[in-house]
NUDOTI-545107 format. One record per atom (N, C-alpha, C): residue in one letter; y, z, x. Coordinates in steps of 0.02 Angstrom, whole numbers, plus 50000, padded with zeros to 5 digits. Layout:
BEGIN
AYZX ...
This chain:
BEGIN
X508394985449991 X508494987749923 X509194990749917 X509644989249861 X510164991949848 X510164996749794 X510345003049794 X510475006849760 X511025006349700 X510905009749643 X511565003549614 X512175007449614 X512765005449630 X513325005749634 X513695009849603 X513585012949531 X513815016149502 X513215019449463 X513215026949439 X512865031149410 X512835028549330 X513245026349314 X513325020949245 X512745017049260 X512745013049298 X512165007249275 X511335008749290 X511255015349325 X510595020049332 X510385024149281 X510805026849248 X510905030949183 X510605025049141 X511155020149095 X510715015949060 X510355011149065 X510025010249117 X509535007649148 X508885012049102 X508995018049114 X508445020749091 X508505026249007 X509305025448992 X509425027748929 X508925024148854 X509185016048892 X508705011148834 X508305011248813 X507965010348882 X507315010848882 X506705016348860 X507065021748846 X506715028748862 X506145028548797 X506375027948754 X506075026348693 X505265025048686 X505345015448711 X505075011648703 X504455013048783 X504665016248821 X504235019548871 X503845025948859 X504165029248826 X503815035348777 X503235031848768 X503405026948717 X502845024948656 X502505020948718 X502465017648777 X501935015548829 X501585018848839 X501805027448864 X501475031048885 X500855034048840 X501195036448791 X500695035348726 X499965033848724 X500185025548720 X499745021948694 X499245018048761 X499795018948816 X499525016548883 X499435010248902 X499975004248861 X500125000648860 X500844998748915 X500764994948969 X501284993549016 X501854988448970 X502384989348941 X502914987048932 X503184980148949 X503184982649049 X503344978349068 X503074971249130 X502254974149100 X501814968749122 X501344965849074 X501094970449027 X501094966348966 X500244967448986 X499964971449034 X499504974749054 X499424979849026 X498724982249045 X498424990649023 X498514994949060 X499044994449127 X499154999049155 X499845005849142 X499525011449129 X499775017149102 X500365022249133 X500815018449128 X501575019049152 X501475031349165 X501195031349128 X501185039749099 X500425043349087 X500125045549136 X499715049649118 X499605055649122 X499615059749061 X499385067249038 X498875072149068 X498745074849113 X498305077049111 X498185086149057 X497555088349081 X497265095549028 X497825097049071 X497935104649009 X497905112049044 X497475115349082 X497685119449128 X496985121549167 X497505130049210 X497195132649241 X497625138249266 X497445142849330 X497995144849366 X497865148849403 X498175156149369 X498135161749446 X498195167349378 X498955168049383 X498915168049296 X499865170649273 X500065163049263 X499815157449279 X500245151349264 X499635149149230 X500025140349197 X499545137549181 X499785131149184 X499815126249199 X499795120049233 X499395111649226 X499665105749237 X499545103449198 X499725094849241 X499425091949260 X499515086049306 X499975078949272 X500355076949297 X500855069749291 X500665064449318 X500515060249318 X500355052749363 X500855046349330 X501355046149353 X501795041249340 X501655033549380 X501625028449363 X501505020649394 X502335018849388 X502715018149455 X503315017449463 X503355011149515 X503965007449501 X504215003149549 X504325006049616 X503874999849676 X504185002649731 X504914999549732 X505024996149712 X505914994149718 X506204993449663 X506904995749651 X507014998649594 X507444991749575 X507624988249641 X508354983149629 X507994977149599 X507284978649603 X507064971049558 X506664972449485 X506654966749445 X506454967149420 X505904970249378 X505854975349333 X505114980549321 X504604975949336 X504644968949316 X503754968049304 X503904963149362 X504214961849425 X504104958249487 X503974964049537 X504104971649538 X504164975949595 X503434975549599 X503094977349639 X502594980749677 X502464989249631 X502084991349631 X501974998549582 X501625003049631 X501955008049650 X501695015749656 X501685020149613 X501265024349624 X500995032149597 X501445036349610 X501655040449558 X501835047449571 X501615053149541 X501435057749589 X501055063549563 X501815069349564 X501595071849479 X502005078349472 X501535085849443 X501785091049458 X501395095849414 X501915098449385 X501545102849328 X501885106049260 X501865111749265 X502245118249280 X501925123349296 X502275127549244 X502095132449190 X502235137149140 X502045141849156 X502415148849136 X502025153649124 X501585154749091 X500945157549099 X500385157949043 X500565161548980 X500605156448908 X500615158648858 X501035154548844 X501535151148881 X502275147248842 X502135139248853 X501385139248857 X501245130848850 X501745125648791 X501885128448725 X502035125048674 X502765127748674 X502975131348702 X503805133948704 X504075128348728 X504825128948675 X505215122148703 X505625125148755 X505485124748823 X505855127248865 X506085122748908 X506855125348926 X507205116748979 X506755116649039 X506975109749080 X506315109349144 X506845109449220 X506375110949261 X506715112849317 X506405108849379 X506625105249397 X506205098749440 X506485103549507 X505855101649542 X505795107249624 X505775098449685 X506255098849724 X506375093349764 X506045097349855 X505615096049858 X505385096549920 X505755095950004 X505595100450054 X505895098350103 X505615092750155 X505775090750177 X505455086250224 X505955080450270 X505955072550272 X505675070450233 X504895070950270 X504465069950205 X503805068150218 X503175072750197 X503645077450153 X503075083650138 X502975081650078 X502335086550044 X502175086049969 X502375094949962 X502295094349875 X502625098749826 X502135106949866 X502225111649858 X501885116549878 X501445118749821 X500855118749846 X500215119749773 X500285126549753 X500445130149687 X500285136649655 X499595138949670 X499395145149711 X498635148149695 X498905153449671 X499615157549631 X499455163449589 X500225163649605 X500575167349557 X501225168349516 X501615172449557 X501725169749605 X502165174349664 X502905169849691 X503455173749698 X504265170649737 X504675165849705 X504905159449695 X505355158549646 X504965155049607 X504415153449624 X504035149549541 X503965152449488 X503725159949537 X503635163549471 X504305166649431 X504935166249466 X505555169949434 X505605162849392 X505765155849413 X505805150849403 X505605150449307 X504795152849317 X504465152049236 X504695157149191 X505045162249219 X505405163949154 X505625161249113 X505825155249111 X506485152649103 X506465145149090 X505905142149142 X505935135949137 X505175132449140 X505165126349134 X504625122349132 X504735119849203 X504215124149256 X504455117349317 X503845114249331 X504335109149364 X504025101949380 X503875102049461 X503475100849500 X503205101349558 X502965093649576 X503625090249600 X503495080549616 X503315080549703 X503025077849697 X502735075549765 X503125068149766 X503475070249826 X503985064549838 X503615056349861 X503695053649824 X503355043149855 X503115045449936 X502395044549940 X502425043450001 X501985051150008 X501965056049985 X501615061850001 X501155063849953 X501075068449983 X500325071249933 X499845064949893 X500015068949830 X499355062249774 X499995058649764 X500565054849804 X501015050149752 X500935044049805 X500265041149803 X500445034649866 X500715036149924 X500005043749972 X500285044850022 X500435039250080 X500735041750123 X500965037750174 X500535040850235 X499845040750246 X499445042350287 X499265040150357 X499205041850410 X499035038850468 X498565032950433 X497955032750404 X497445028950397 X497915023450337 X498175025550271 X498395020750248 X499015017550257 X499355020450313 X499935014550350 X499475009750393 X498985010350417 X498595005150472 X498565001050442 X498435000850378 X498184993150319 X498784988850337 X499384990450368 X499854983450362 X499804980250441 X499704974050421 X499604969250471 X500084969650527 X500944969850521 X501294971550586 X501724976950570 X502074981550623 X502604984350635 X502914981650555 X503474974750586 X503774973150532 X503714974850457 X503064971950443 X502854973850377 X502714981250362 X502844983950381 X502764991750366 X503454994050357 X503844992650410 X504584994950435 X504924992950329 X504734986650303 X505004983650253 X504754986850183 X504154991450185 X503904994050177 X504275000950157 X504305004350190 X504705012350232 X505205013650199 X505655007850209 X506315007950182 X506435010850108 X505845009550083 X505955011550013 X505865018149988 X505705023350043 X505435026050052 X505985035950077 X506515032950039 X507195037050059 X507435040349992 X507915045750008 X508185047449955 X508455045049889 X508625039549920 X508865033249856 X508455034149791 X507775030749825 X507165029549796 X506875034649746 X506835040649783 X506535048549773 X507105049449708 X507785049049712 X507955049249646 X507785044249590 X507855040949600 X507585034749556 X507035035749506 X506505040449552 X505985041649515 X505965047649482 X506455052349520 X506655058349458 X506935056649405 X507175052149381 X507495050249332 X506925046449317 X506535041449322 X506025038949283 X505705043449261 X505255049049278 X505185056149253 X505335058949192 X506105058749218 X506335064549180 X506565062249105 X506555053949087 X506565049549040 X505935051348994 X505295051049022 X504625053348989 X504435060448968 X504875064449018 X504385072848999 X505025075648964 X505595077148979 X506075080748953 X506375079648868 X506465084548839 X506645080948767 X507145077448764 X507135074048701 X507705069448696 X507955065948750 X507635065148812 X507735064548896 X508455064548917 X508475073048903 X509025076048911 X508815079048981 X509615080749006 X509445084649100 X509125087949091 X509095089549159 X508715095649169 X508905098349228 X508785103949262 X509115105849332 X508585106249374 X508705105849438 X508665101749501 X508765109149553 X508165108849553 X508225114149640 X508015111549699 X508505109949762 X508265106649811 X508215109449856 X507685109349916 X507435113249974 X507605111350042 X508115113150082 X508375108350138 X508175100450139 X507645095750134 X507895090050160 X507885088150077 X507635093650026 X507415091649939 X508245092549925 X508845096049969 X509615095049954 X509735089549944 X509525087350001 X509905082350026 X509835077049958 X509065075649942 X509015072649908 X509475074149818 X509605080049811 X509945082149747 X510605079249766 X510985081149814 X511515076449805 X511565071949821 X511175065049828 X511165059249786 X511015056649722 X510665064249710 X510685063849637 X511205062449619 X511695069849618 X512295070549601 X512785064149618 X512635059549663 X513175054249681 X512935048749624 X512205047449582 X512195041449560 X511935043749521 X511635047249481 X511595049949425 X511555054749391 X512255057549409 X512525065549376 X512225067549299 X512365061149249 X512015063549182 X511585064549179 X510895064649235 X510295066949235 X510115074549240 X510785077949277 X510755084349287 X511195088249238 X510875093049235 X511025098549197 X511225106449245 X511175106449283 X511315110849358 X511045108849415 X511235110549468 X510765109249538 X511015114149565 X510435118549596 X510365121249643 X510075120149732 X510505120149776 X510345119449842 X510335126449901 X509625125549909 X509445131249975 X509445127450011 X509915130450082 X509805126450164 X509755119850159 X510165116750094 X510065108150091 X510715103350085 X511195107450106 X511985102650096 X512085095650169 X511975090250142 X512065085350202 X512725083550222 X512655080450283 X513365077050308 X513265071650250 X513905070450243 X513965063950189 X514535061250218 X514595059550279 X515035053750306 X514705047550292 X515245043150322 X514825034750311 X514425034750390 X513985027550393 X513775027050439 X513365031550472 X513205034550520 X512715037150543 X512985044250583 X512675050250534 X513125056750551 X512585061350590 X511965057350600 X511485061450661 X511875063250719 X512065060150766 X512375061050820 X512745067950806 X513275068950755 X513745073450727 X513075080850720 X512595080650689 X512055084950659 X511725086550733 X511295081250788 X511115085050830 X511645088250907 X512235086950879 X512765090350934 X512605097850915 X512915097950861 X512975104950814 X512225109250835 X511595104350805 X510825109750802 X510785110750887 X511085105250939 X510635107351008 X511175113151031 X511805114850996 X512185122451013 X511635128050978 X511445126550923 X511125133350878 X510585134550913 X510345128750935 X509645129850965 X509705134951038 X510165132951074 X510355137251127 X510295145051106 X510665146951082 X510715152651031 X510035154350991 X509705150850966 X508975154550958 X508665154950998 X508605150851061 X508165153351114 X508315159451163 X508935160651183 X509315167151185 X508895169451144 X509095172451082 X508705175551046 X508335178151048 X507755173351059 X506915173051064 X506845176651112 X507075174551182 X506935177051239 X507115186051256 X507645186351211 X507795193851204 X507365197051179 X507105195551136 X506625199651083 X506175198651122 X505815194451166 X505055193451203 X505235192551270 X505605195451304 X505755193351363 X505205192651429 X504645195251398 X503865191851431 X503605186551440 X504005182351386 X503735174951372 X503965173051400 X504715171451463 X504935167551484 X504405165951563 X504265172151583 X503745168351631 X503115163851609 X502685168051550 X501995164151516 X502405156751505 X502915156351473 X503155149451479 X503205144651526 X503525148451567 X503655143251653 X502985142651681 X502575147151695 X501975147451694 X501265141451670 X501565140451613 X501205133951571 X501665128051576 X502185128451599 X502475120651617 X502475120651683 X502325123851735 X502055122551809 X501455119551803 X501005125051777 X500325120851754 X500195114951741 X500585112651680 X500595106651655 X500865101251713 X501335104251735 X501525096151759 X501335097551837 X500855101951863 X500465099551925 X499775098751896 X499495095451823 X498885092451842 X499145084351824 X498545081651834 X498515072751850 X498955068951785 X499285067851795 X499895063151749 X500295067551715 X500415074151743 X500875078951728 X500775080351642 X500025084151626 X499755084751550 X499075087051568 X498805089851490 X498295090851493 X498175085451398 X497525083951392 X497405081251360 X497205087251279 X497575086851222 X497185091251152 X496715087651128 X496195091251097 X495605091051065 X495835083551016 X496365082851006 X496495077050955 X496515070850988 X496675068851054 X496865065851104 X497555063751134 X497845068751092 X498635069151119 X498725071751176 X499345069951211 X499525074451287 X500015077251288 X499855085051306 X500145090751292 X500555090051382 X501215088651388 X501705089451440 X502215094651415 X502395094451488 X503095101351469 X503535099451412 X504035092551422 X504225093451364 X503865092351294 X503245092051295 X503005092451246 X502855098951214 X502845101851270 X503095110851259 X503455114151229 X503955112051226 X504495110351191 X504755110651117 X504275106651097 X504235105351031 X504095110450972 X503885116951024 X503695121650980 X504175127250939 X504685125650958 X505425126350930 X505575124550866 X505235117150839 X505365115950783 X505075120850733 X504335122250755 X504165128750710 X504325136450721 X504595136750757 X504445143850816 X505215147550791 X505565143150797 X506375146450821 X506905146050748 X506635143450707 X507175142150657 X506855144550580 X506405148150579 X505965151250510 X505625157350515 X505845161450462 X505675167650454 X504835167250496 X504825174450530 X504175176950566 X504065170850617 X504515166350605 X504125159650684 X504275162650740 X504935169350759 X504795170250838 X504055172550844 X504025177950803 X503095182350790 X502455178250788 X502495170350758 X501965166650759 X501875162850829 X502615162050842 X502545158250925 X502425162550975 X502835170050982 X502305173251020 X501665175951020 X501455177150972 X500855177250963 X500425173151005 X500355165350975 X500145163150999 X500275159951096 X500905161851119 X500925163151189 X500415168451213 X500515170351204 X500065176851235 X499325176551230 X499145171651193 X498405169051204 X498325163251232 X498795161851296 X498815153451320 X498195152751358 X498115159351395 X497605157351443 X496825159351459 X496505157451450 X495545158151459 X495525164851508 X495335169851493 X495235175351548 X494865171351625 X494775175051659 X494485174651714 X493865177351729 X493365175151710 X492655178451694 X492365177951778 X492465175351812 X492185172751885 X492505173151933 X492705176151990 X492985177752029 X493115169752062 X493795167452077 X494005162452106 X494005157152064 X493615157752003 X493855153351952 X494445149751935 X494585142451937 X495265140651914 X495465142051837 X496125142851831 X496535145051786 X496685138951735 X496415139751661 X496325135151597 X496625138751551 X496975133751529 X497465134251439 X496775135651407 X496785140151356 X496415141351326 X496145135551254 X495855135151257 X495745132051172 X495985134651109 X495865140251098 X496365141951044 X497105140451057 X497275141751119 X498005139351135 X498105131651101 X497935126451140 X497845119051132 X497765119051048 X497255121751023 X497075121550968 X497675121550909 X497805129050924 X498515131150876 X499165127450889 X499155122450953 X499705119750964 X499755112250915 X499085109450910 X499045103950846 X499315107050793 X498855113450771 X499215113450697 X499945115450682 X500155116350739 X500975118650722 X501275109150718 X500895105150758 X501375098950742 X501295094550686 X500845095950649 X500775092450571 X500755082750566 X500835080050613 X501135074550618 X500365070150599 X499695072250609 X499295068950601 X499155068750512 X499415075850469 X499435075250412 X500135070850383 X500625073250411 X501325068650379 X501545064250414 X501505059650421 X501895054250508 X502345050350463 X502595052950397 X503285051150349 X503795053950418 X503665059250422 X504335066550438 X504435061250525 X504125060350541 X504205057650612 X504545051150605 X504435046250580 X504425038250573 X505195039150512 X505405043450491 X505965042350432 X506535048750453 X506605052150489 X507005059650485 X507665059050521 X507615051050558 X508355049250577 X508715044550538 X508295042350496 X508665036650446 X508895041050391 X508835047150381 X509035049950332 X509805053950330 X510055052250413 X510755052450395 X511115044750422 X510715040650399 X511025034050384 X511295029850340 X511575026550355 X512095023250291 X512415019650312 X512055012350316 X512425006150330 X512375004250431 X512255008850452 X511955009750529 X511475011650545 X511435010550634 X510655013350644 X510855021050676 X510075023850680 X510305029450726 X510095028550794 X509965023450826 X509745021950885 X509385026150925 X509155032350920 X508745037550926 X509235041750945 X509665045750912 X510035048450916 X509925056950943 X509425060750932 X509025065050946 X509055063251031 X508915059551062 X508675059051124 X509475056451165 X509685054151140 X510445052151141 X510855056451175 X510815063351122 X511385068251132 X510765073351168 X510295074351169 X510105077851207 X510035074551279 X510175067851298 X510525066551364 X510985069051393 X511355071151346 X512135072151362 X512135077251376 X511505084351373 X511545090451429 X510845092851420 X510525087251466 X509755086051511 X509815091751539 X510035094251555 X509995099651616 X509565104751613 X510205107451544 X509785114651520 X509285114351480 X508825106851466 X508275106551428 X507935102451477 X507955102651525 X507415098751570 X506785107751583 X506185105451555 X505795111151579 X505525111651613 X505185105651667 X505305105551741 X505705110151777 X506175108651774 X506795109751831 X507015117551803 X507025119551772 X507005127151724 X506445130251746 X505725129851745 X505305133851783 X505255132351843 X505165127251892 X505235128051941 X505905131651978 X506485133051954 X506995135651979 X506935143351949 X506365146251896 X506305152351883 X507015153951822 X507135148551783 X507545149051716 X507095149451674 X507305151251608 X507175151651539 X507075145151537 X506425143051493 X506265135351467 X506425134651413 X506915132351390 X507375130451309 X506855126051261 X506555129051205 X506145123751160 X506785118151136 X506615114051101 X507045111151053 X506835111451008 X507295109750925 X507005112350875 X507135104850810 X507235102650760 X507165095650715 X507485092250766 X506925087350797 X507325082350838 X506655078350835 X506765071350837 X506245067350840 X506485062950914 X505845062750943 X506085059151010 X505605052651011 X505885048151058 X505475041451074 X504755043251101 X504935047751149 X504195048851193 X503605052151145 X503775056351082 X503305058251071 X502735051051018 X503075046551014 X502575041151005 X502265037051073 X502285040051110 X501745038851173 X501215045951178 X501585054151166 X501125057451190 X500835061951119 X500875058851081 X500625062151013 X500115058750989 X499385057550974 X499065054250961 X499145049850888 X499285054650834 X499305052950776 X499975046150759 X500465046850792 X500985043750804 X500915036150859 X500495035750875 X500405031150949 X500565021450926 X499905023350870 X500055015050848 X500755014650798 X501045021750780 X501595017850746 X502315016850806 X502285016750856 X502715016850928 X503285010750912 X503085004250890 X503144998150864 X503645000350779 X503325003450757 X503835004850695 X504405008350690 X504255012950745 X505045019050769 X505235015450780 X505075011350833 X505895008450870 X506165004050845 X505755000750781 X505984994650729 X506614999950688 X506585004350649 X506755009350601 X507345011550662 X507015013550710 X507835016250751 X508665010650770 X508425003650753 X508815000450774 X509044996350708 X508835000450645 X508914996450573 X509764998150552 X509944992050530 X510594994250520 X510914993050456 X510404990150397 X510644989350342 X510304994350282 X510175002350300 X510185006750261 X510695006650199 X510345008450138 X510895007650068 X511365014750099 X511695014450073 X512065022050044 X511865027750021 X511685032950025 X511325038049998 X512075043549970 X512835043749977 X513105046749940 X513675044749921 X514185046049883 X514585042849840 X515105047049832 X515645048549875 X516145053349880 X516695054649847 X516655048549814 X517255049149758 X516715052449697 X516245049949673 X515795054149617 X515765061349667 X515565062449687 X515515069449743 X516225074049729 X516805070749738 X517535074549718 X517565075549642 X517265073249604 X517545074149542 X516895074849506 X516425080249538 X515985080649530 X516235085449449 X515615085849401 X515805090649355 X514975094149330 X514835092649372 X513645097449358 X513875101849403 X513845109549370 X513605113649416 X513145114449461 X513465118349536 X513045117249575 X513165123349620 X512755127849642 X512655133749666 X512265133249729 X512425135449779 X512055133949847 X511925139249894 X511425140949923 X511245145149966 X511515143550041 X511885144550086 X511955141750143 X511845147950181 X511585147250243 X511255151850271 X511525150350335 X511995156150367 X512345155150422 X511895155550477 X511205157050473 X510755158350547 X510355150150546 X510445146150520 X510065139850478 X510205135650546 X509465133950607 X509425130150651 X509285121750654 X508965121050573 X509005114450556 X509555111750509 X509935116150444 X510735112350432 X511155115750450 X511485114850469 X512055118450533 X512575122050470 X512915125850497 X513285130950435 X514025126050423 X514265123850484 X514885120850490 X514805115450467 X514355111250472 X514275104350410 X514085104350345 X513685112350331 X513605109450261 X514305113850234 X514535117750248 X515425118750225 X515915112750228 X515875110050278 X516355101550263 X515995098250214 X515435096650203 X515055094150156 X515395099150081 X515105104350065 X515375106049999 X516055105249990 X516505105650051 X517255106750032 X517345097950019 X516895092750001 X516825085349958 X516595085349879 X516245091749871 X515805093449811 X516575098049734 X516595094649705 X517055097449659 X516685104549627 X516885110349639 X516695115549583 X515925118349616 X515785117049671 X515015119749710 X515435123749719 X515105131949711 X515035139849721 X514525140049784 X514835142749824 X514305144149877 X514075153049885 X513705153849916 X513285158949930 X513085157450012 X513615162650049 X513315161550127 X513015167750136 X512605168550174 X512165174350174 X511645173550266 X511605179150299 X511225179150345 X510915181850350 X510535183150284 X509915187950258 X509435185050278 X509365179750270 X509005172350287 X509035167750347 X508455165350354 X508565158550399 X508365151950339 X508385146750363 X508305142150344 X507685141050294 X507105143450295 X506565147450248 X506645153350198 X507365154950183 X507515158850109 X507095158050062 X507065151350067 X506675150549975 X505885152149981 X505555153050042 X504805153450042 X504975162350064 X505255163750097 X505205170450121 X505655176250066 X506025174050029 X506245178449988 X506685172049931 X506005170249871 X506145162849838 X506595169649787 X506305174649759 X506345176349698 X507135181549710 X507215182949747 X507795185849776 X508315178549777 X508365173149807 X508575167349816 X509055162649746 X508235164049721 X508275160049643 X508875164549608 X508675170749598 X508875174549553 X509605173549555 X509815174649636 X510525176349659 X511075169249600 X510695163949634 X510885156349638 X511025156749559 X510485158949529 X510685155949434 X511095161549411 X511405169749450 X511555173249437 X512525169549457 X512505165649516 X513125162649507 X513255155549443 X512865152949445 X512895147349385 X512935151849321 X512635156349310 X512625160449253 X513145163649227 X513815165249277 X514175172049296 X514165176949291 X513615178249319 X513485185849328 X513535188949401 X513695182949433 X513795183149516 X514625182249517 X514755187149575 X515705185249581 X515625177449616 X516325175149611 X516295168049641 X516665168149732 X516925172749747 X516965175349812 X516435180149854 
């Protein structure tokens, strides 16, 4: 799929049309199949407390470069979220871009952090990106339906930021008045996706705001560049960690001796995945780079092991241990974030597993073997997708065949547009967060210094979780610089 070339021909692509899609939605008449299928459906009002809310189901092209009535059609699920009482207020809308890739929108149960500063002000929109939640998830069970690797891999592709804009703008044609902008708040990987907004269809926006979400926007493939940078930060949070818990470094070595003196160097989880040292590892991605994750990962260290009820009894990982170690890896609910998170700094190349690549290049100090047996600190790693874990992750196993198809793909569209990027003219206000272990501080500064007229906000108040751990503090700051009520230094 090609993305189109200029923000001109995406714009009235859907300027024309907007109209005559209104009146589909309406009447629930498809346009452009000449079918009863309902391009736009409405759902009630209904509420939690302090909001009140209101369901979207859009029928969208999976490919945008063909024809409306030859593409293939997915679902997209959006919510409507108001303050209670301003259902009928004409208020502008504020589309919320998710982080991931591979997550869905975060569900409201009650009027708390930037949603709720958010509804002062605005009508937001809560899209569950193609592929997640209710929008045609991308599920362990409903990826199995395709017959090979291949056909899935062809599949996937469509399945990128490109795309994800594409359908904000189909959206934002139906709900917004006069389908006029609207502004755009994006959530580290929901950045990334805003500025491709900004590269191909700027007249859609009316501001954007980015927390922890500014990408490399080189050509070609800028992973390699991204995990040089995260496997230094990562060093540095595990320091960290280890300072603040300096107990854990034995319970650690401790459980990777364990591990790799029983039979095939693992123990088997309740899910049927195999838990190895460096699979140990992995707990970095949640542990080391988000508000309270050193506190949730030690925590749960410190309950690794089954007491000793019996004198001479052998020594067992506990079950709650094993247990809590599934739900920190999510991969059996999202296996988007696994199978897509290196193609997303691609463009026109592959990333050949780039994650595993550069963490070749200094094995040493992340081998956790050779670190506990020598009585070192065992280094987690933290956003890195590796080959092996589609052998020792259960949920991931049969798609083994599709990574390595996707890792060696080399005709990715373009996801940014650097000359639109320089002469950018949509405000754009950004949170960058100098402690940030998944976008590195030094790339997303080369990145804005491409962005015409982006105001930044660096701050190490925060980690990379600002917007969930202090949204309404975040929000406020961000529209307080777009606003000027914030200095611009």
């Amino acid at each position: 799929m090609v993305i189109p070339t200029t923000s001109t021909k995406l714009f009235s692509f859907y300027t024309r049309r907007s109209f005559l899609l209104t009146v589909s939605a309406m009447t629930g008449v498809n346009l452009n199949t000449g079918g009863s299928l309902q391009e736009h459906v409405l759902g009630n009002w209904y509420s939690v407390p302090e909001f009140r809310l209101r369901d979207h189901r859009f029928t969208v092209p999976l490919d945008y470069s063909l024809n409306h009535r030859a593409s293939p059609k997915i679902s997209i699920f959006a919510r409507e979220v108001v303050a209670a009482g301003k259902e009928e207020q004409l208020l502008p809308y504020l589309l919320f871009l998710q982080g991931g890739p591979g997550f869905e929108c975060p569900r409201p149960t009650e009027a708390n952090g930037w949603i709720r500063k958010a509804c002062d002000d605005f009508r937001v929109i809560l899209m569950d990106q193609r592929g997640t939640g209710l929008s045609t998830p991308l599920t362990v069970s409903s990826m199995s339906q395709f017959k090979s690797a291949d056909d899935l891999v062809d599949y996937l592709k469509y399945f990128r930021a490109d795309n994800i804009v594409n359908d904000a703008e189909f959206i934002r044609v139906r709900v917004v008045t006069d389908s006029g902008p609207w502004t755009v708040l994006g959530q580290s990987y929901g950045g990334f996706c805003a500025v491709t907004y900004l590269s191909f269809a700027p007249q859609g926006l009316k501001q954007v705001l980015l927390t922890g979400g500014i990408p490399p926007v080189g050509s070609g493939c800028t992973a390699d560049a991204v995990y040089r940078a995260c496997f230094e930060k990562i060093i540095h949070q595990n320091e960290k960690y280890y300072k603040r818990y300096p107990e854990d470094i034995k319970i650690v070595q401790d459980i990777v001796n364990y591990l790799a003196e029983k039979e095939g160097g693992g123990v088997f989880l309740p899910s049927g995945s195999f838990l190895t040292p460096r699979g140990l590892q992995i707990l970095g991605l949640s542990g080391l780079g988000a508000g309270s994750g050193f506190e949730r990962l030690h925590y749960m260290l410190e309950s690794v092991w089954d007491p000793i009820l019996v004198p001479g009894a052998p020594k067992q990982i506990s079950y709650y241990f094993l247990n809590s170690f599934e739900k920190w890896l999510g991969f059996d609910t999202n296996p988007l974030y696994a199978l897509l998170h290196e193609s997303i700094y691609c463009q026109g190349t592959s990333s050949r597993w780039s994650a595993q690549r550069i963490r070749a290049e200094d094995e040493e100090k992340f081998d956790a073997t050779k670190a506990a047996r020598e009585g070192q600190a065992v280094l987690f790693t933290g956003e890195m997708i590796f080959p092996w874990m589609f052998d020792e992750i259960h949920a991931l196993k049969q798609f083994k065949d599709v990574a390595h198809i996707l890792s060696k793909k080399e005709d990715w569209p373009s996801l940014y547009d650097i000359n639109v990027l320089n002469n950018n003219q949509v405000p754009v206000a950004a949170a960058v967060y100098y402690e940030d272990m998944y976008v590195n501080f030094k790339l997303s500064t080369e990145t804005a210094s491409q962005i015409a007229g982006i105001r930044l906000w660096v701050t190490n108040e925060f980690m990379h979780s600002g917007l969930r751990d202090g949204g309404s503090q975040v929000f406020e700051h961000l529209m307080g610089i777009l606003n000027g009520k914030k200095p611009l230094f």
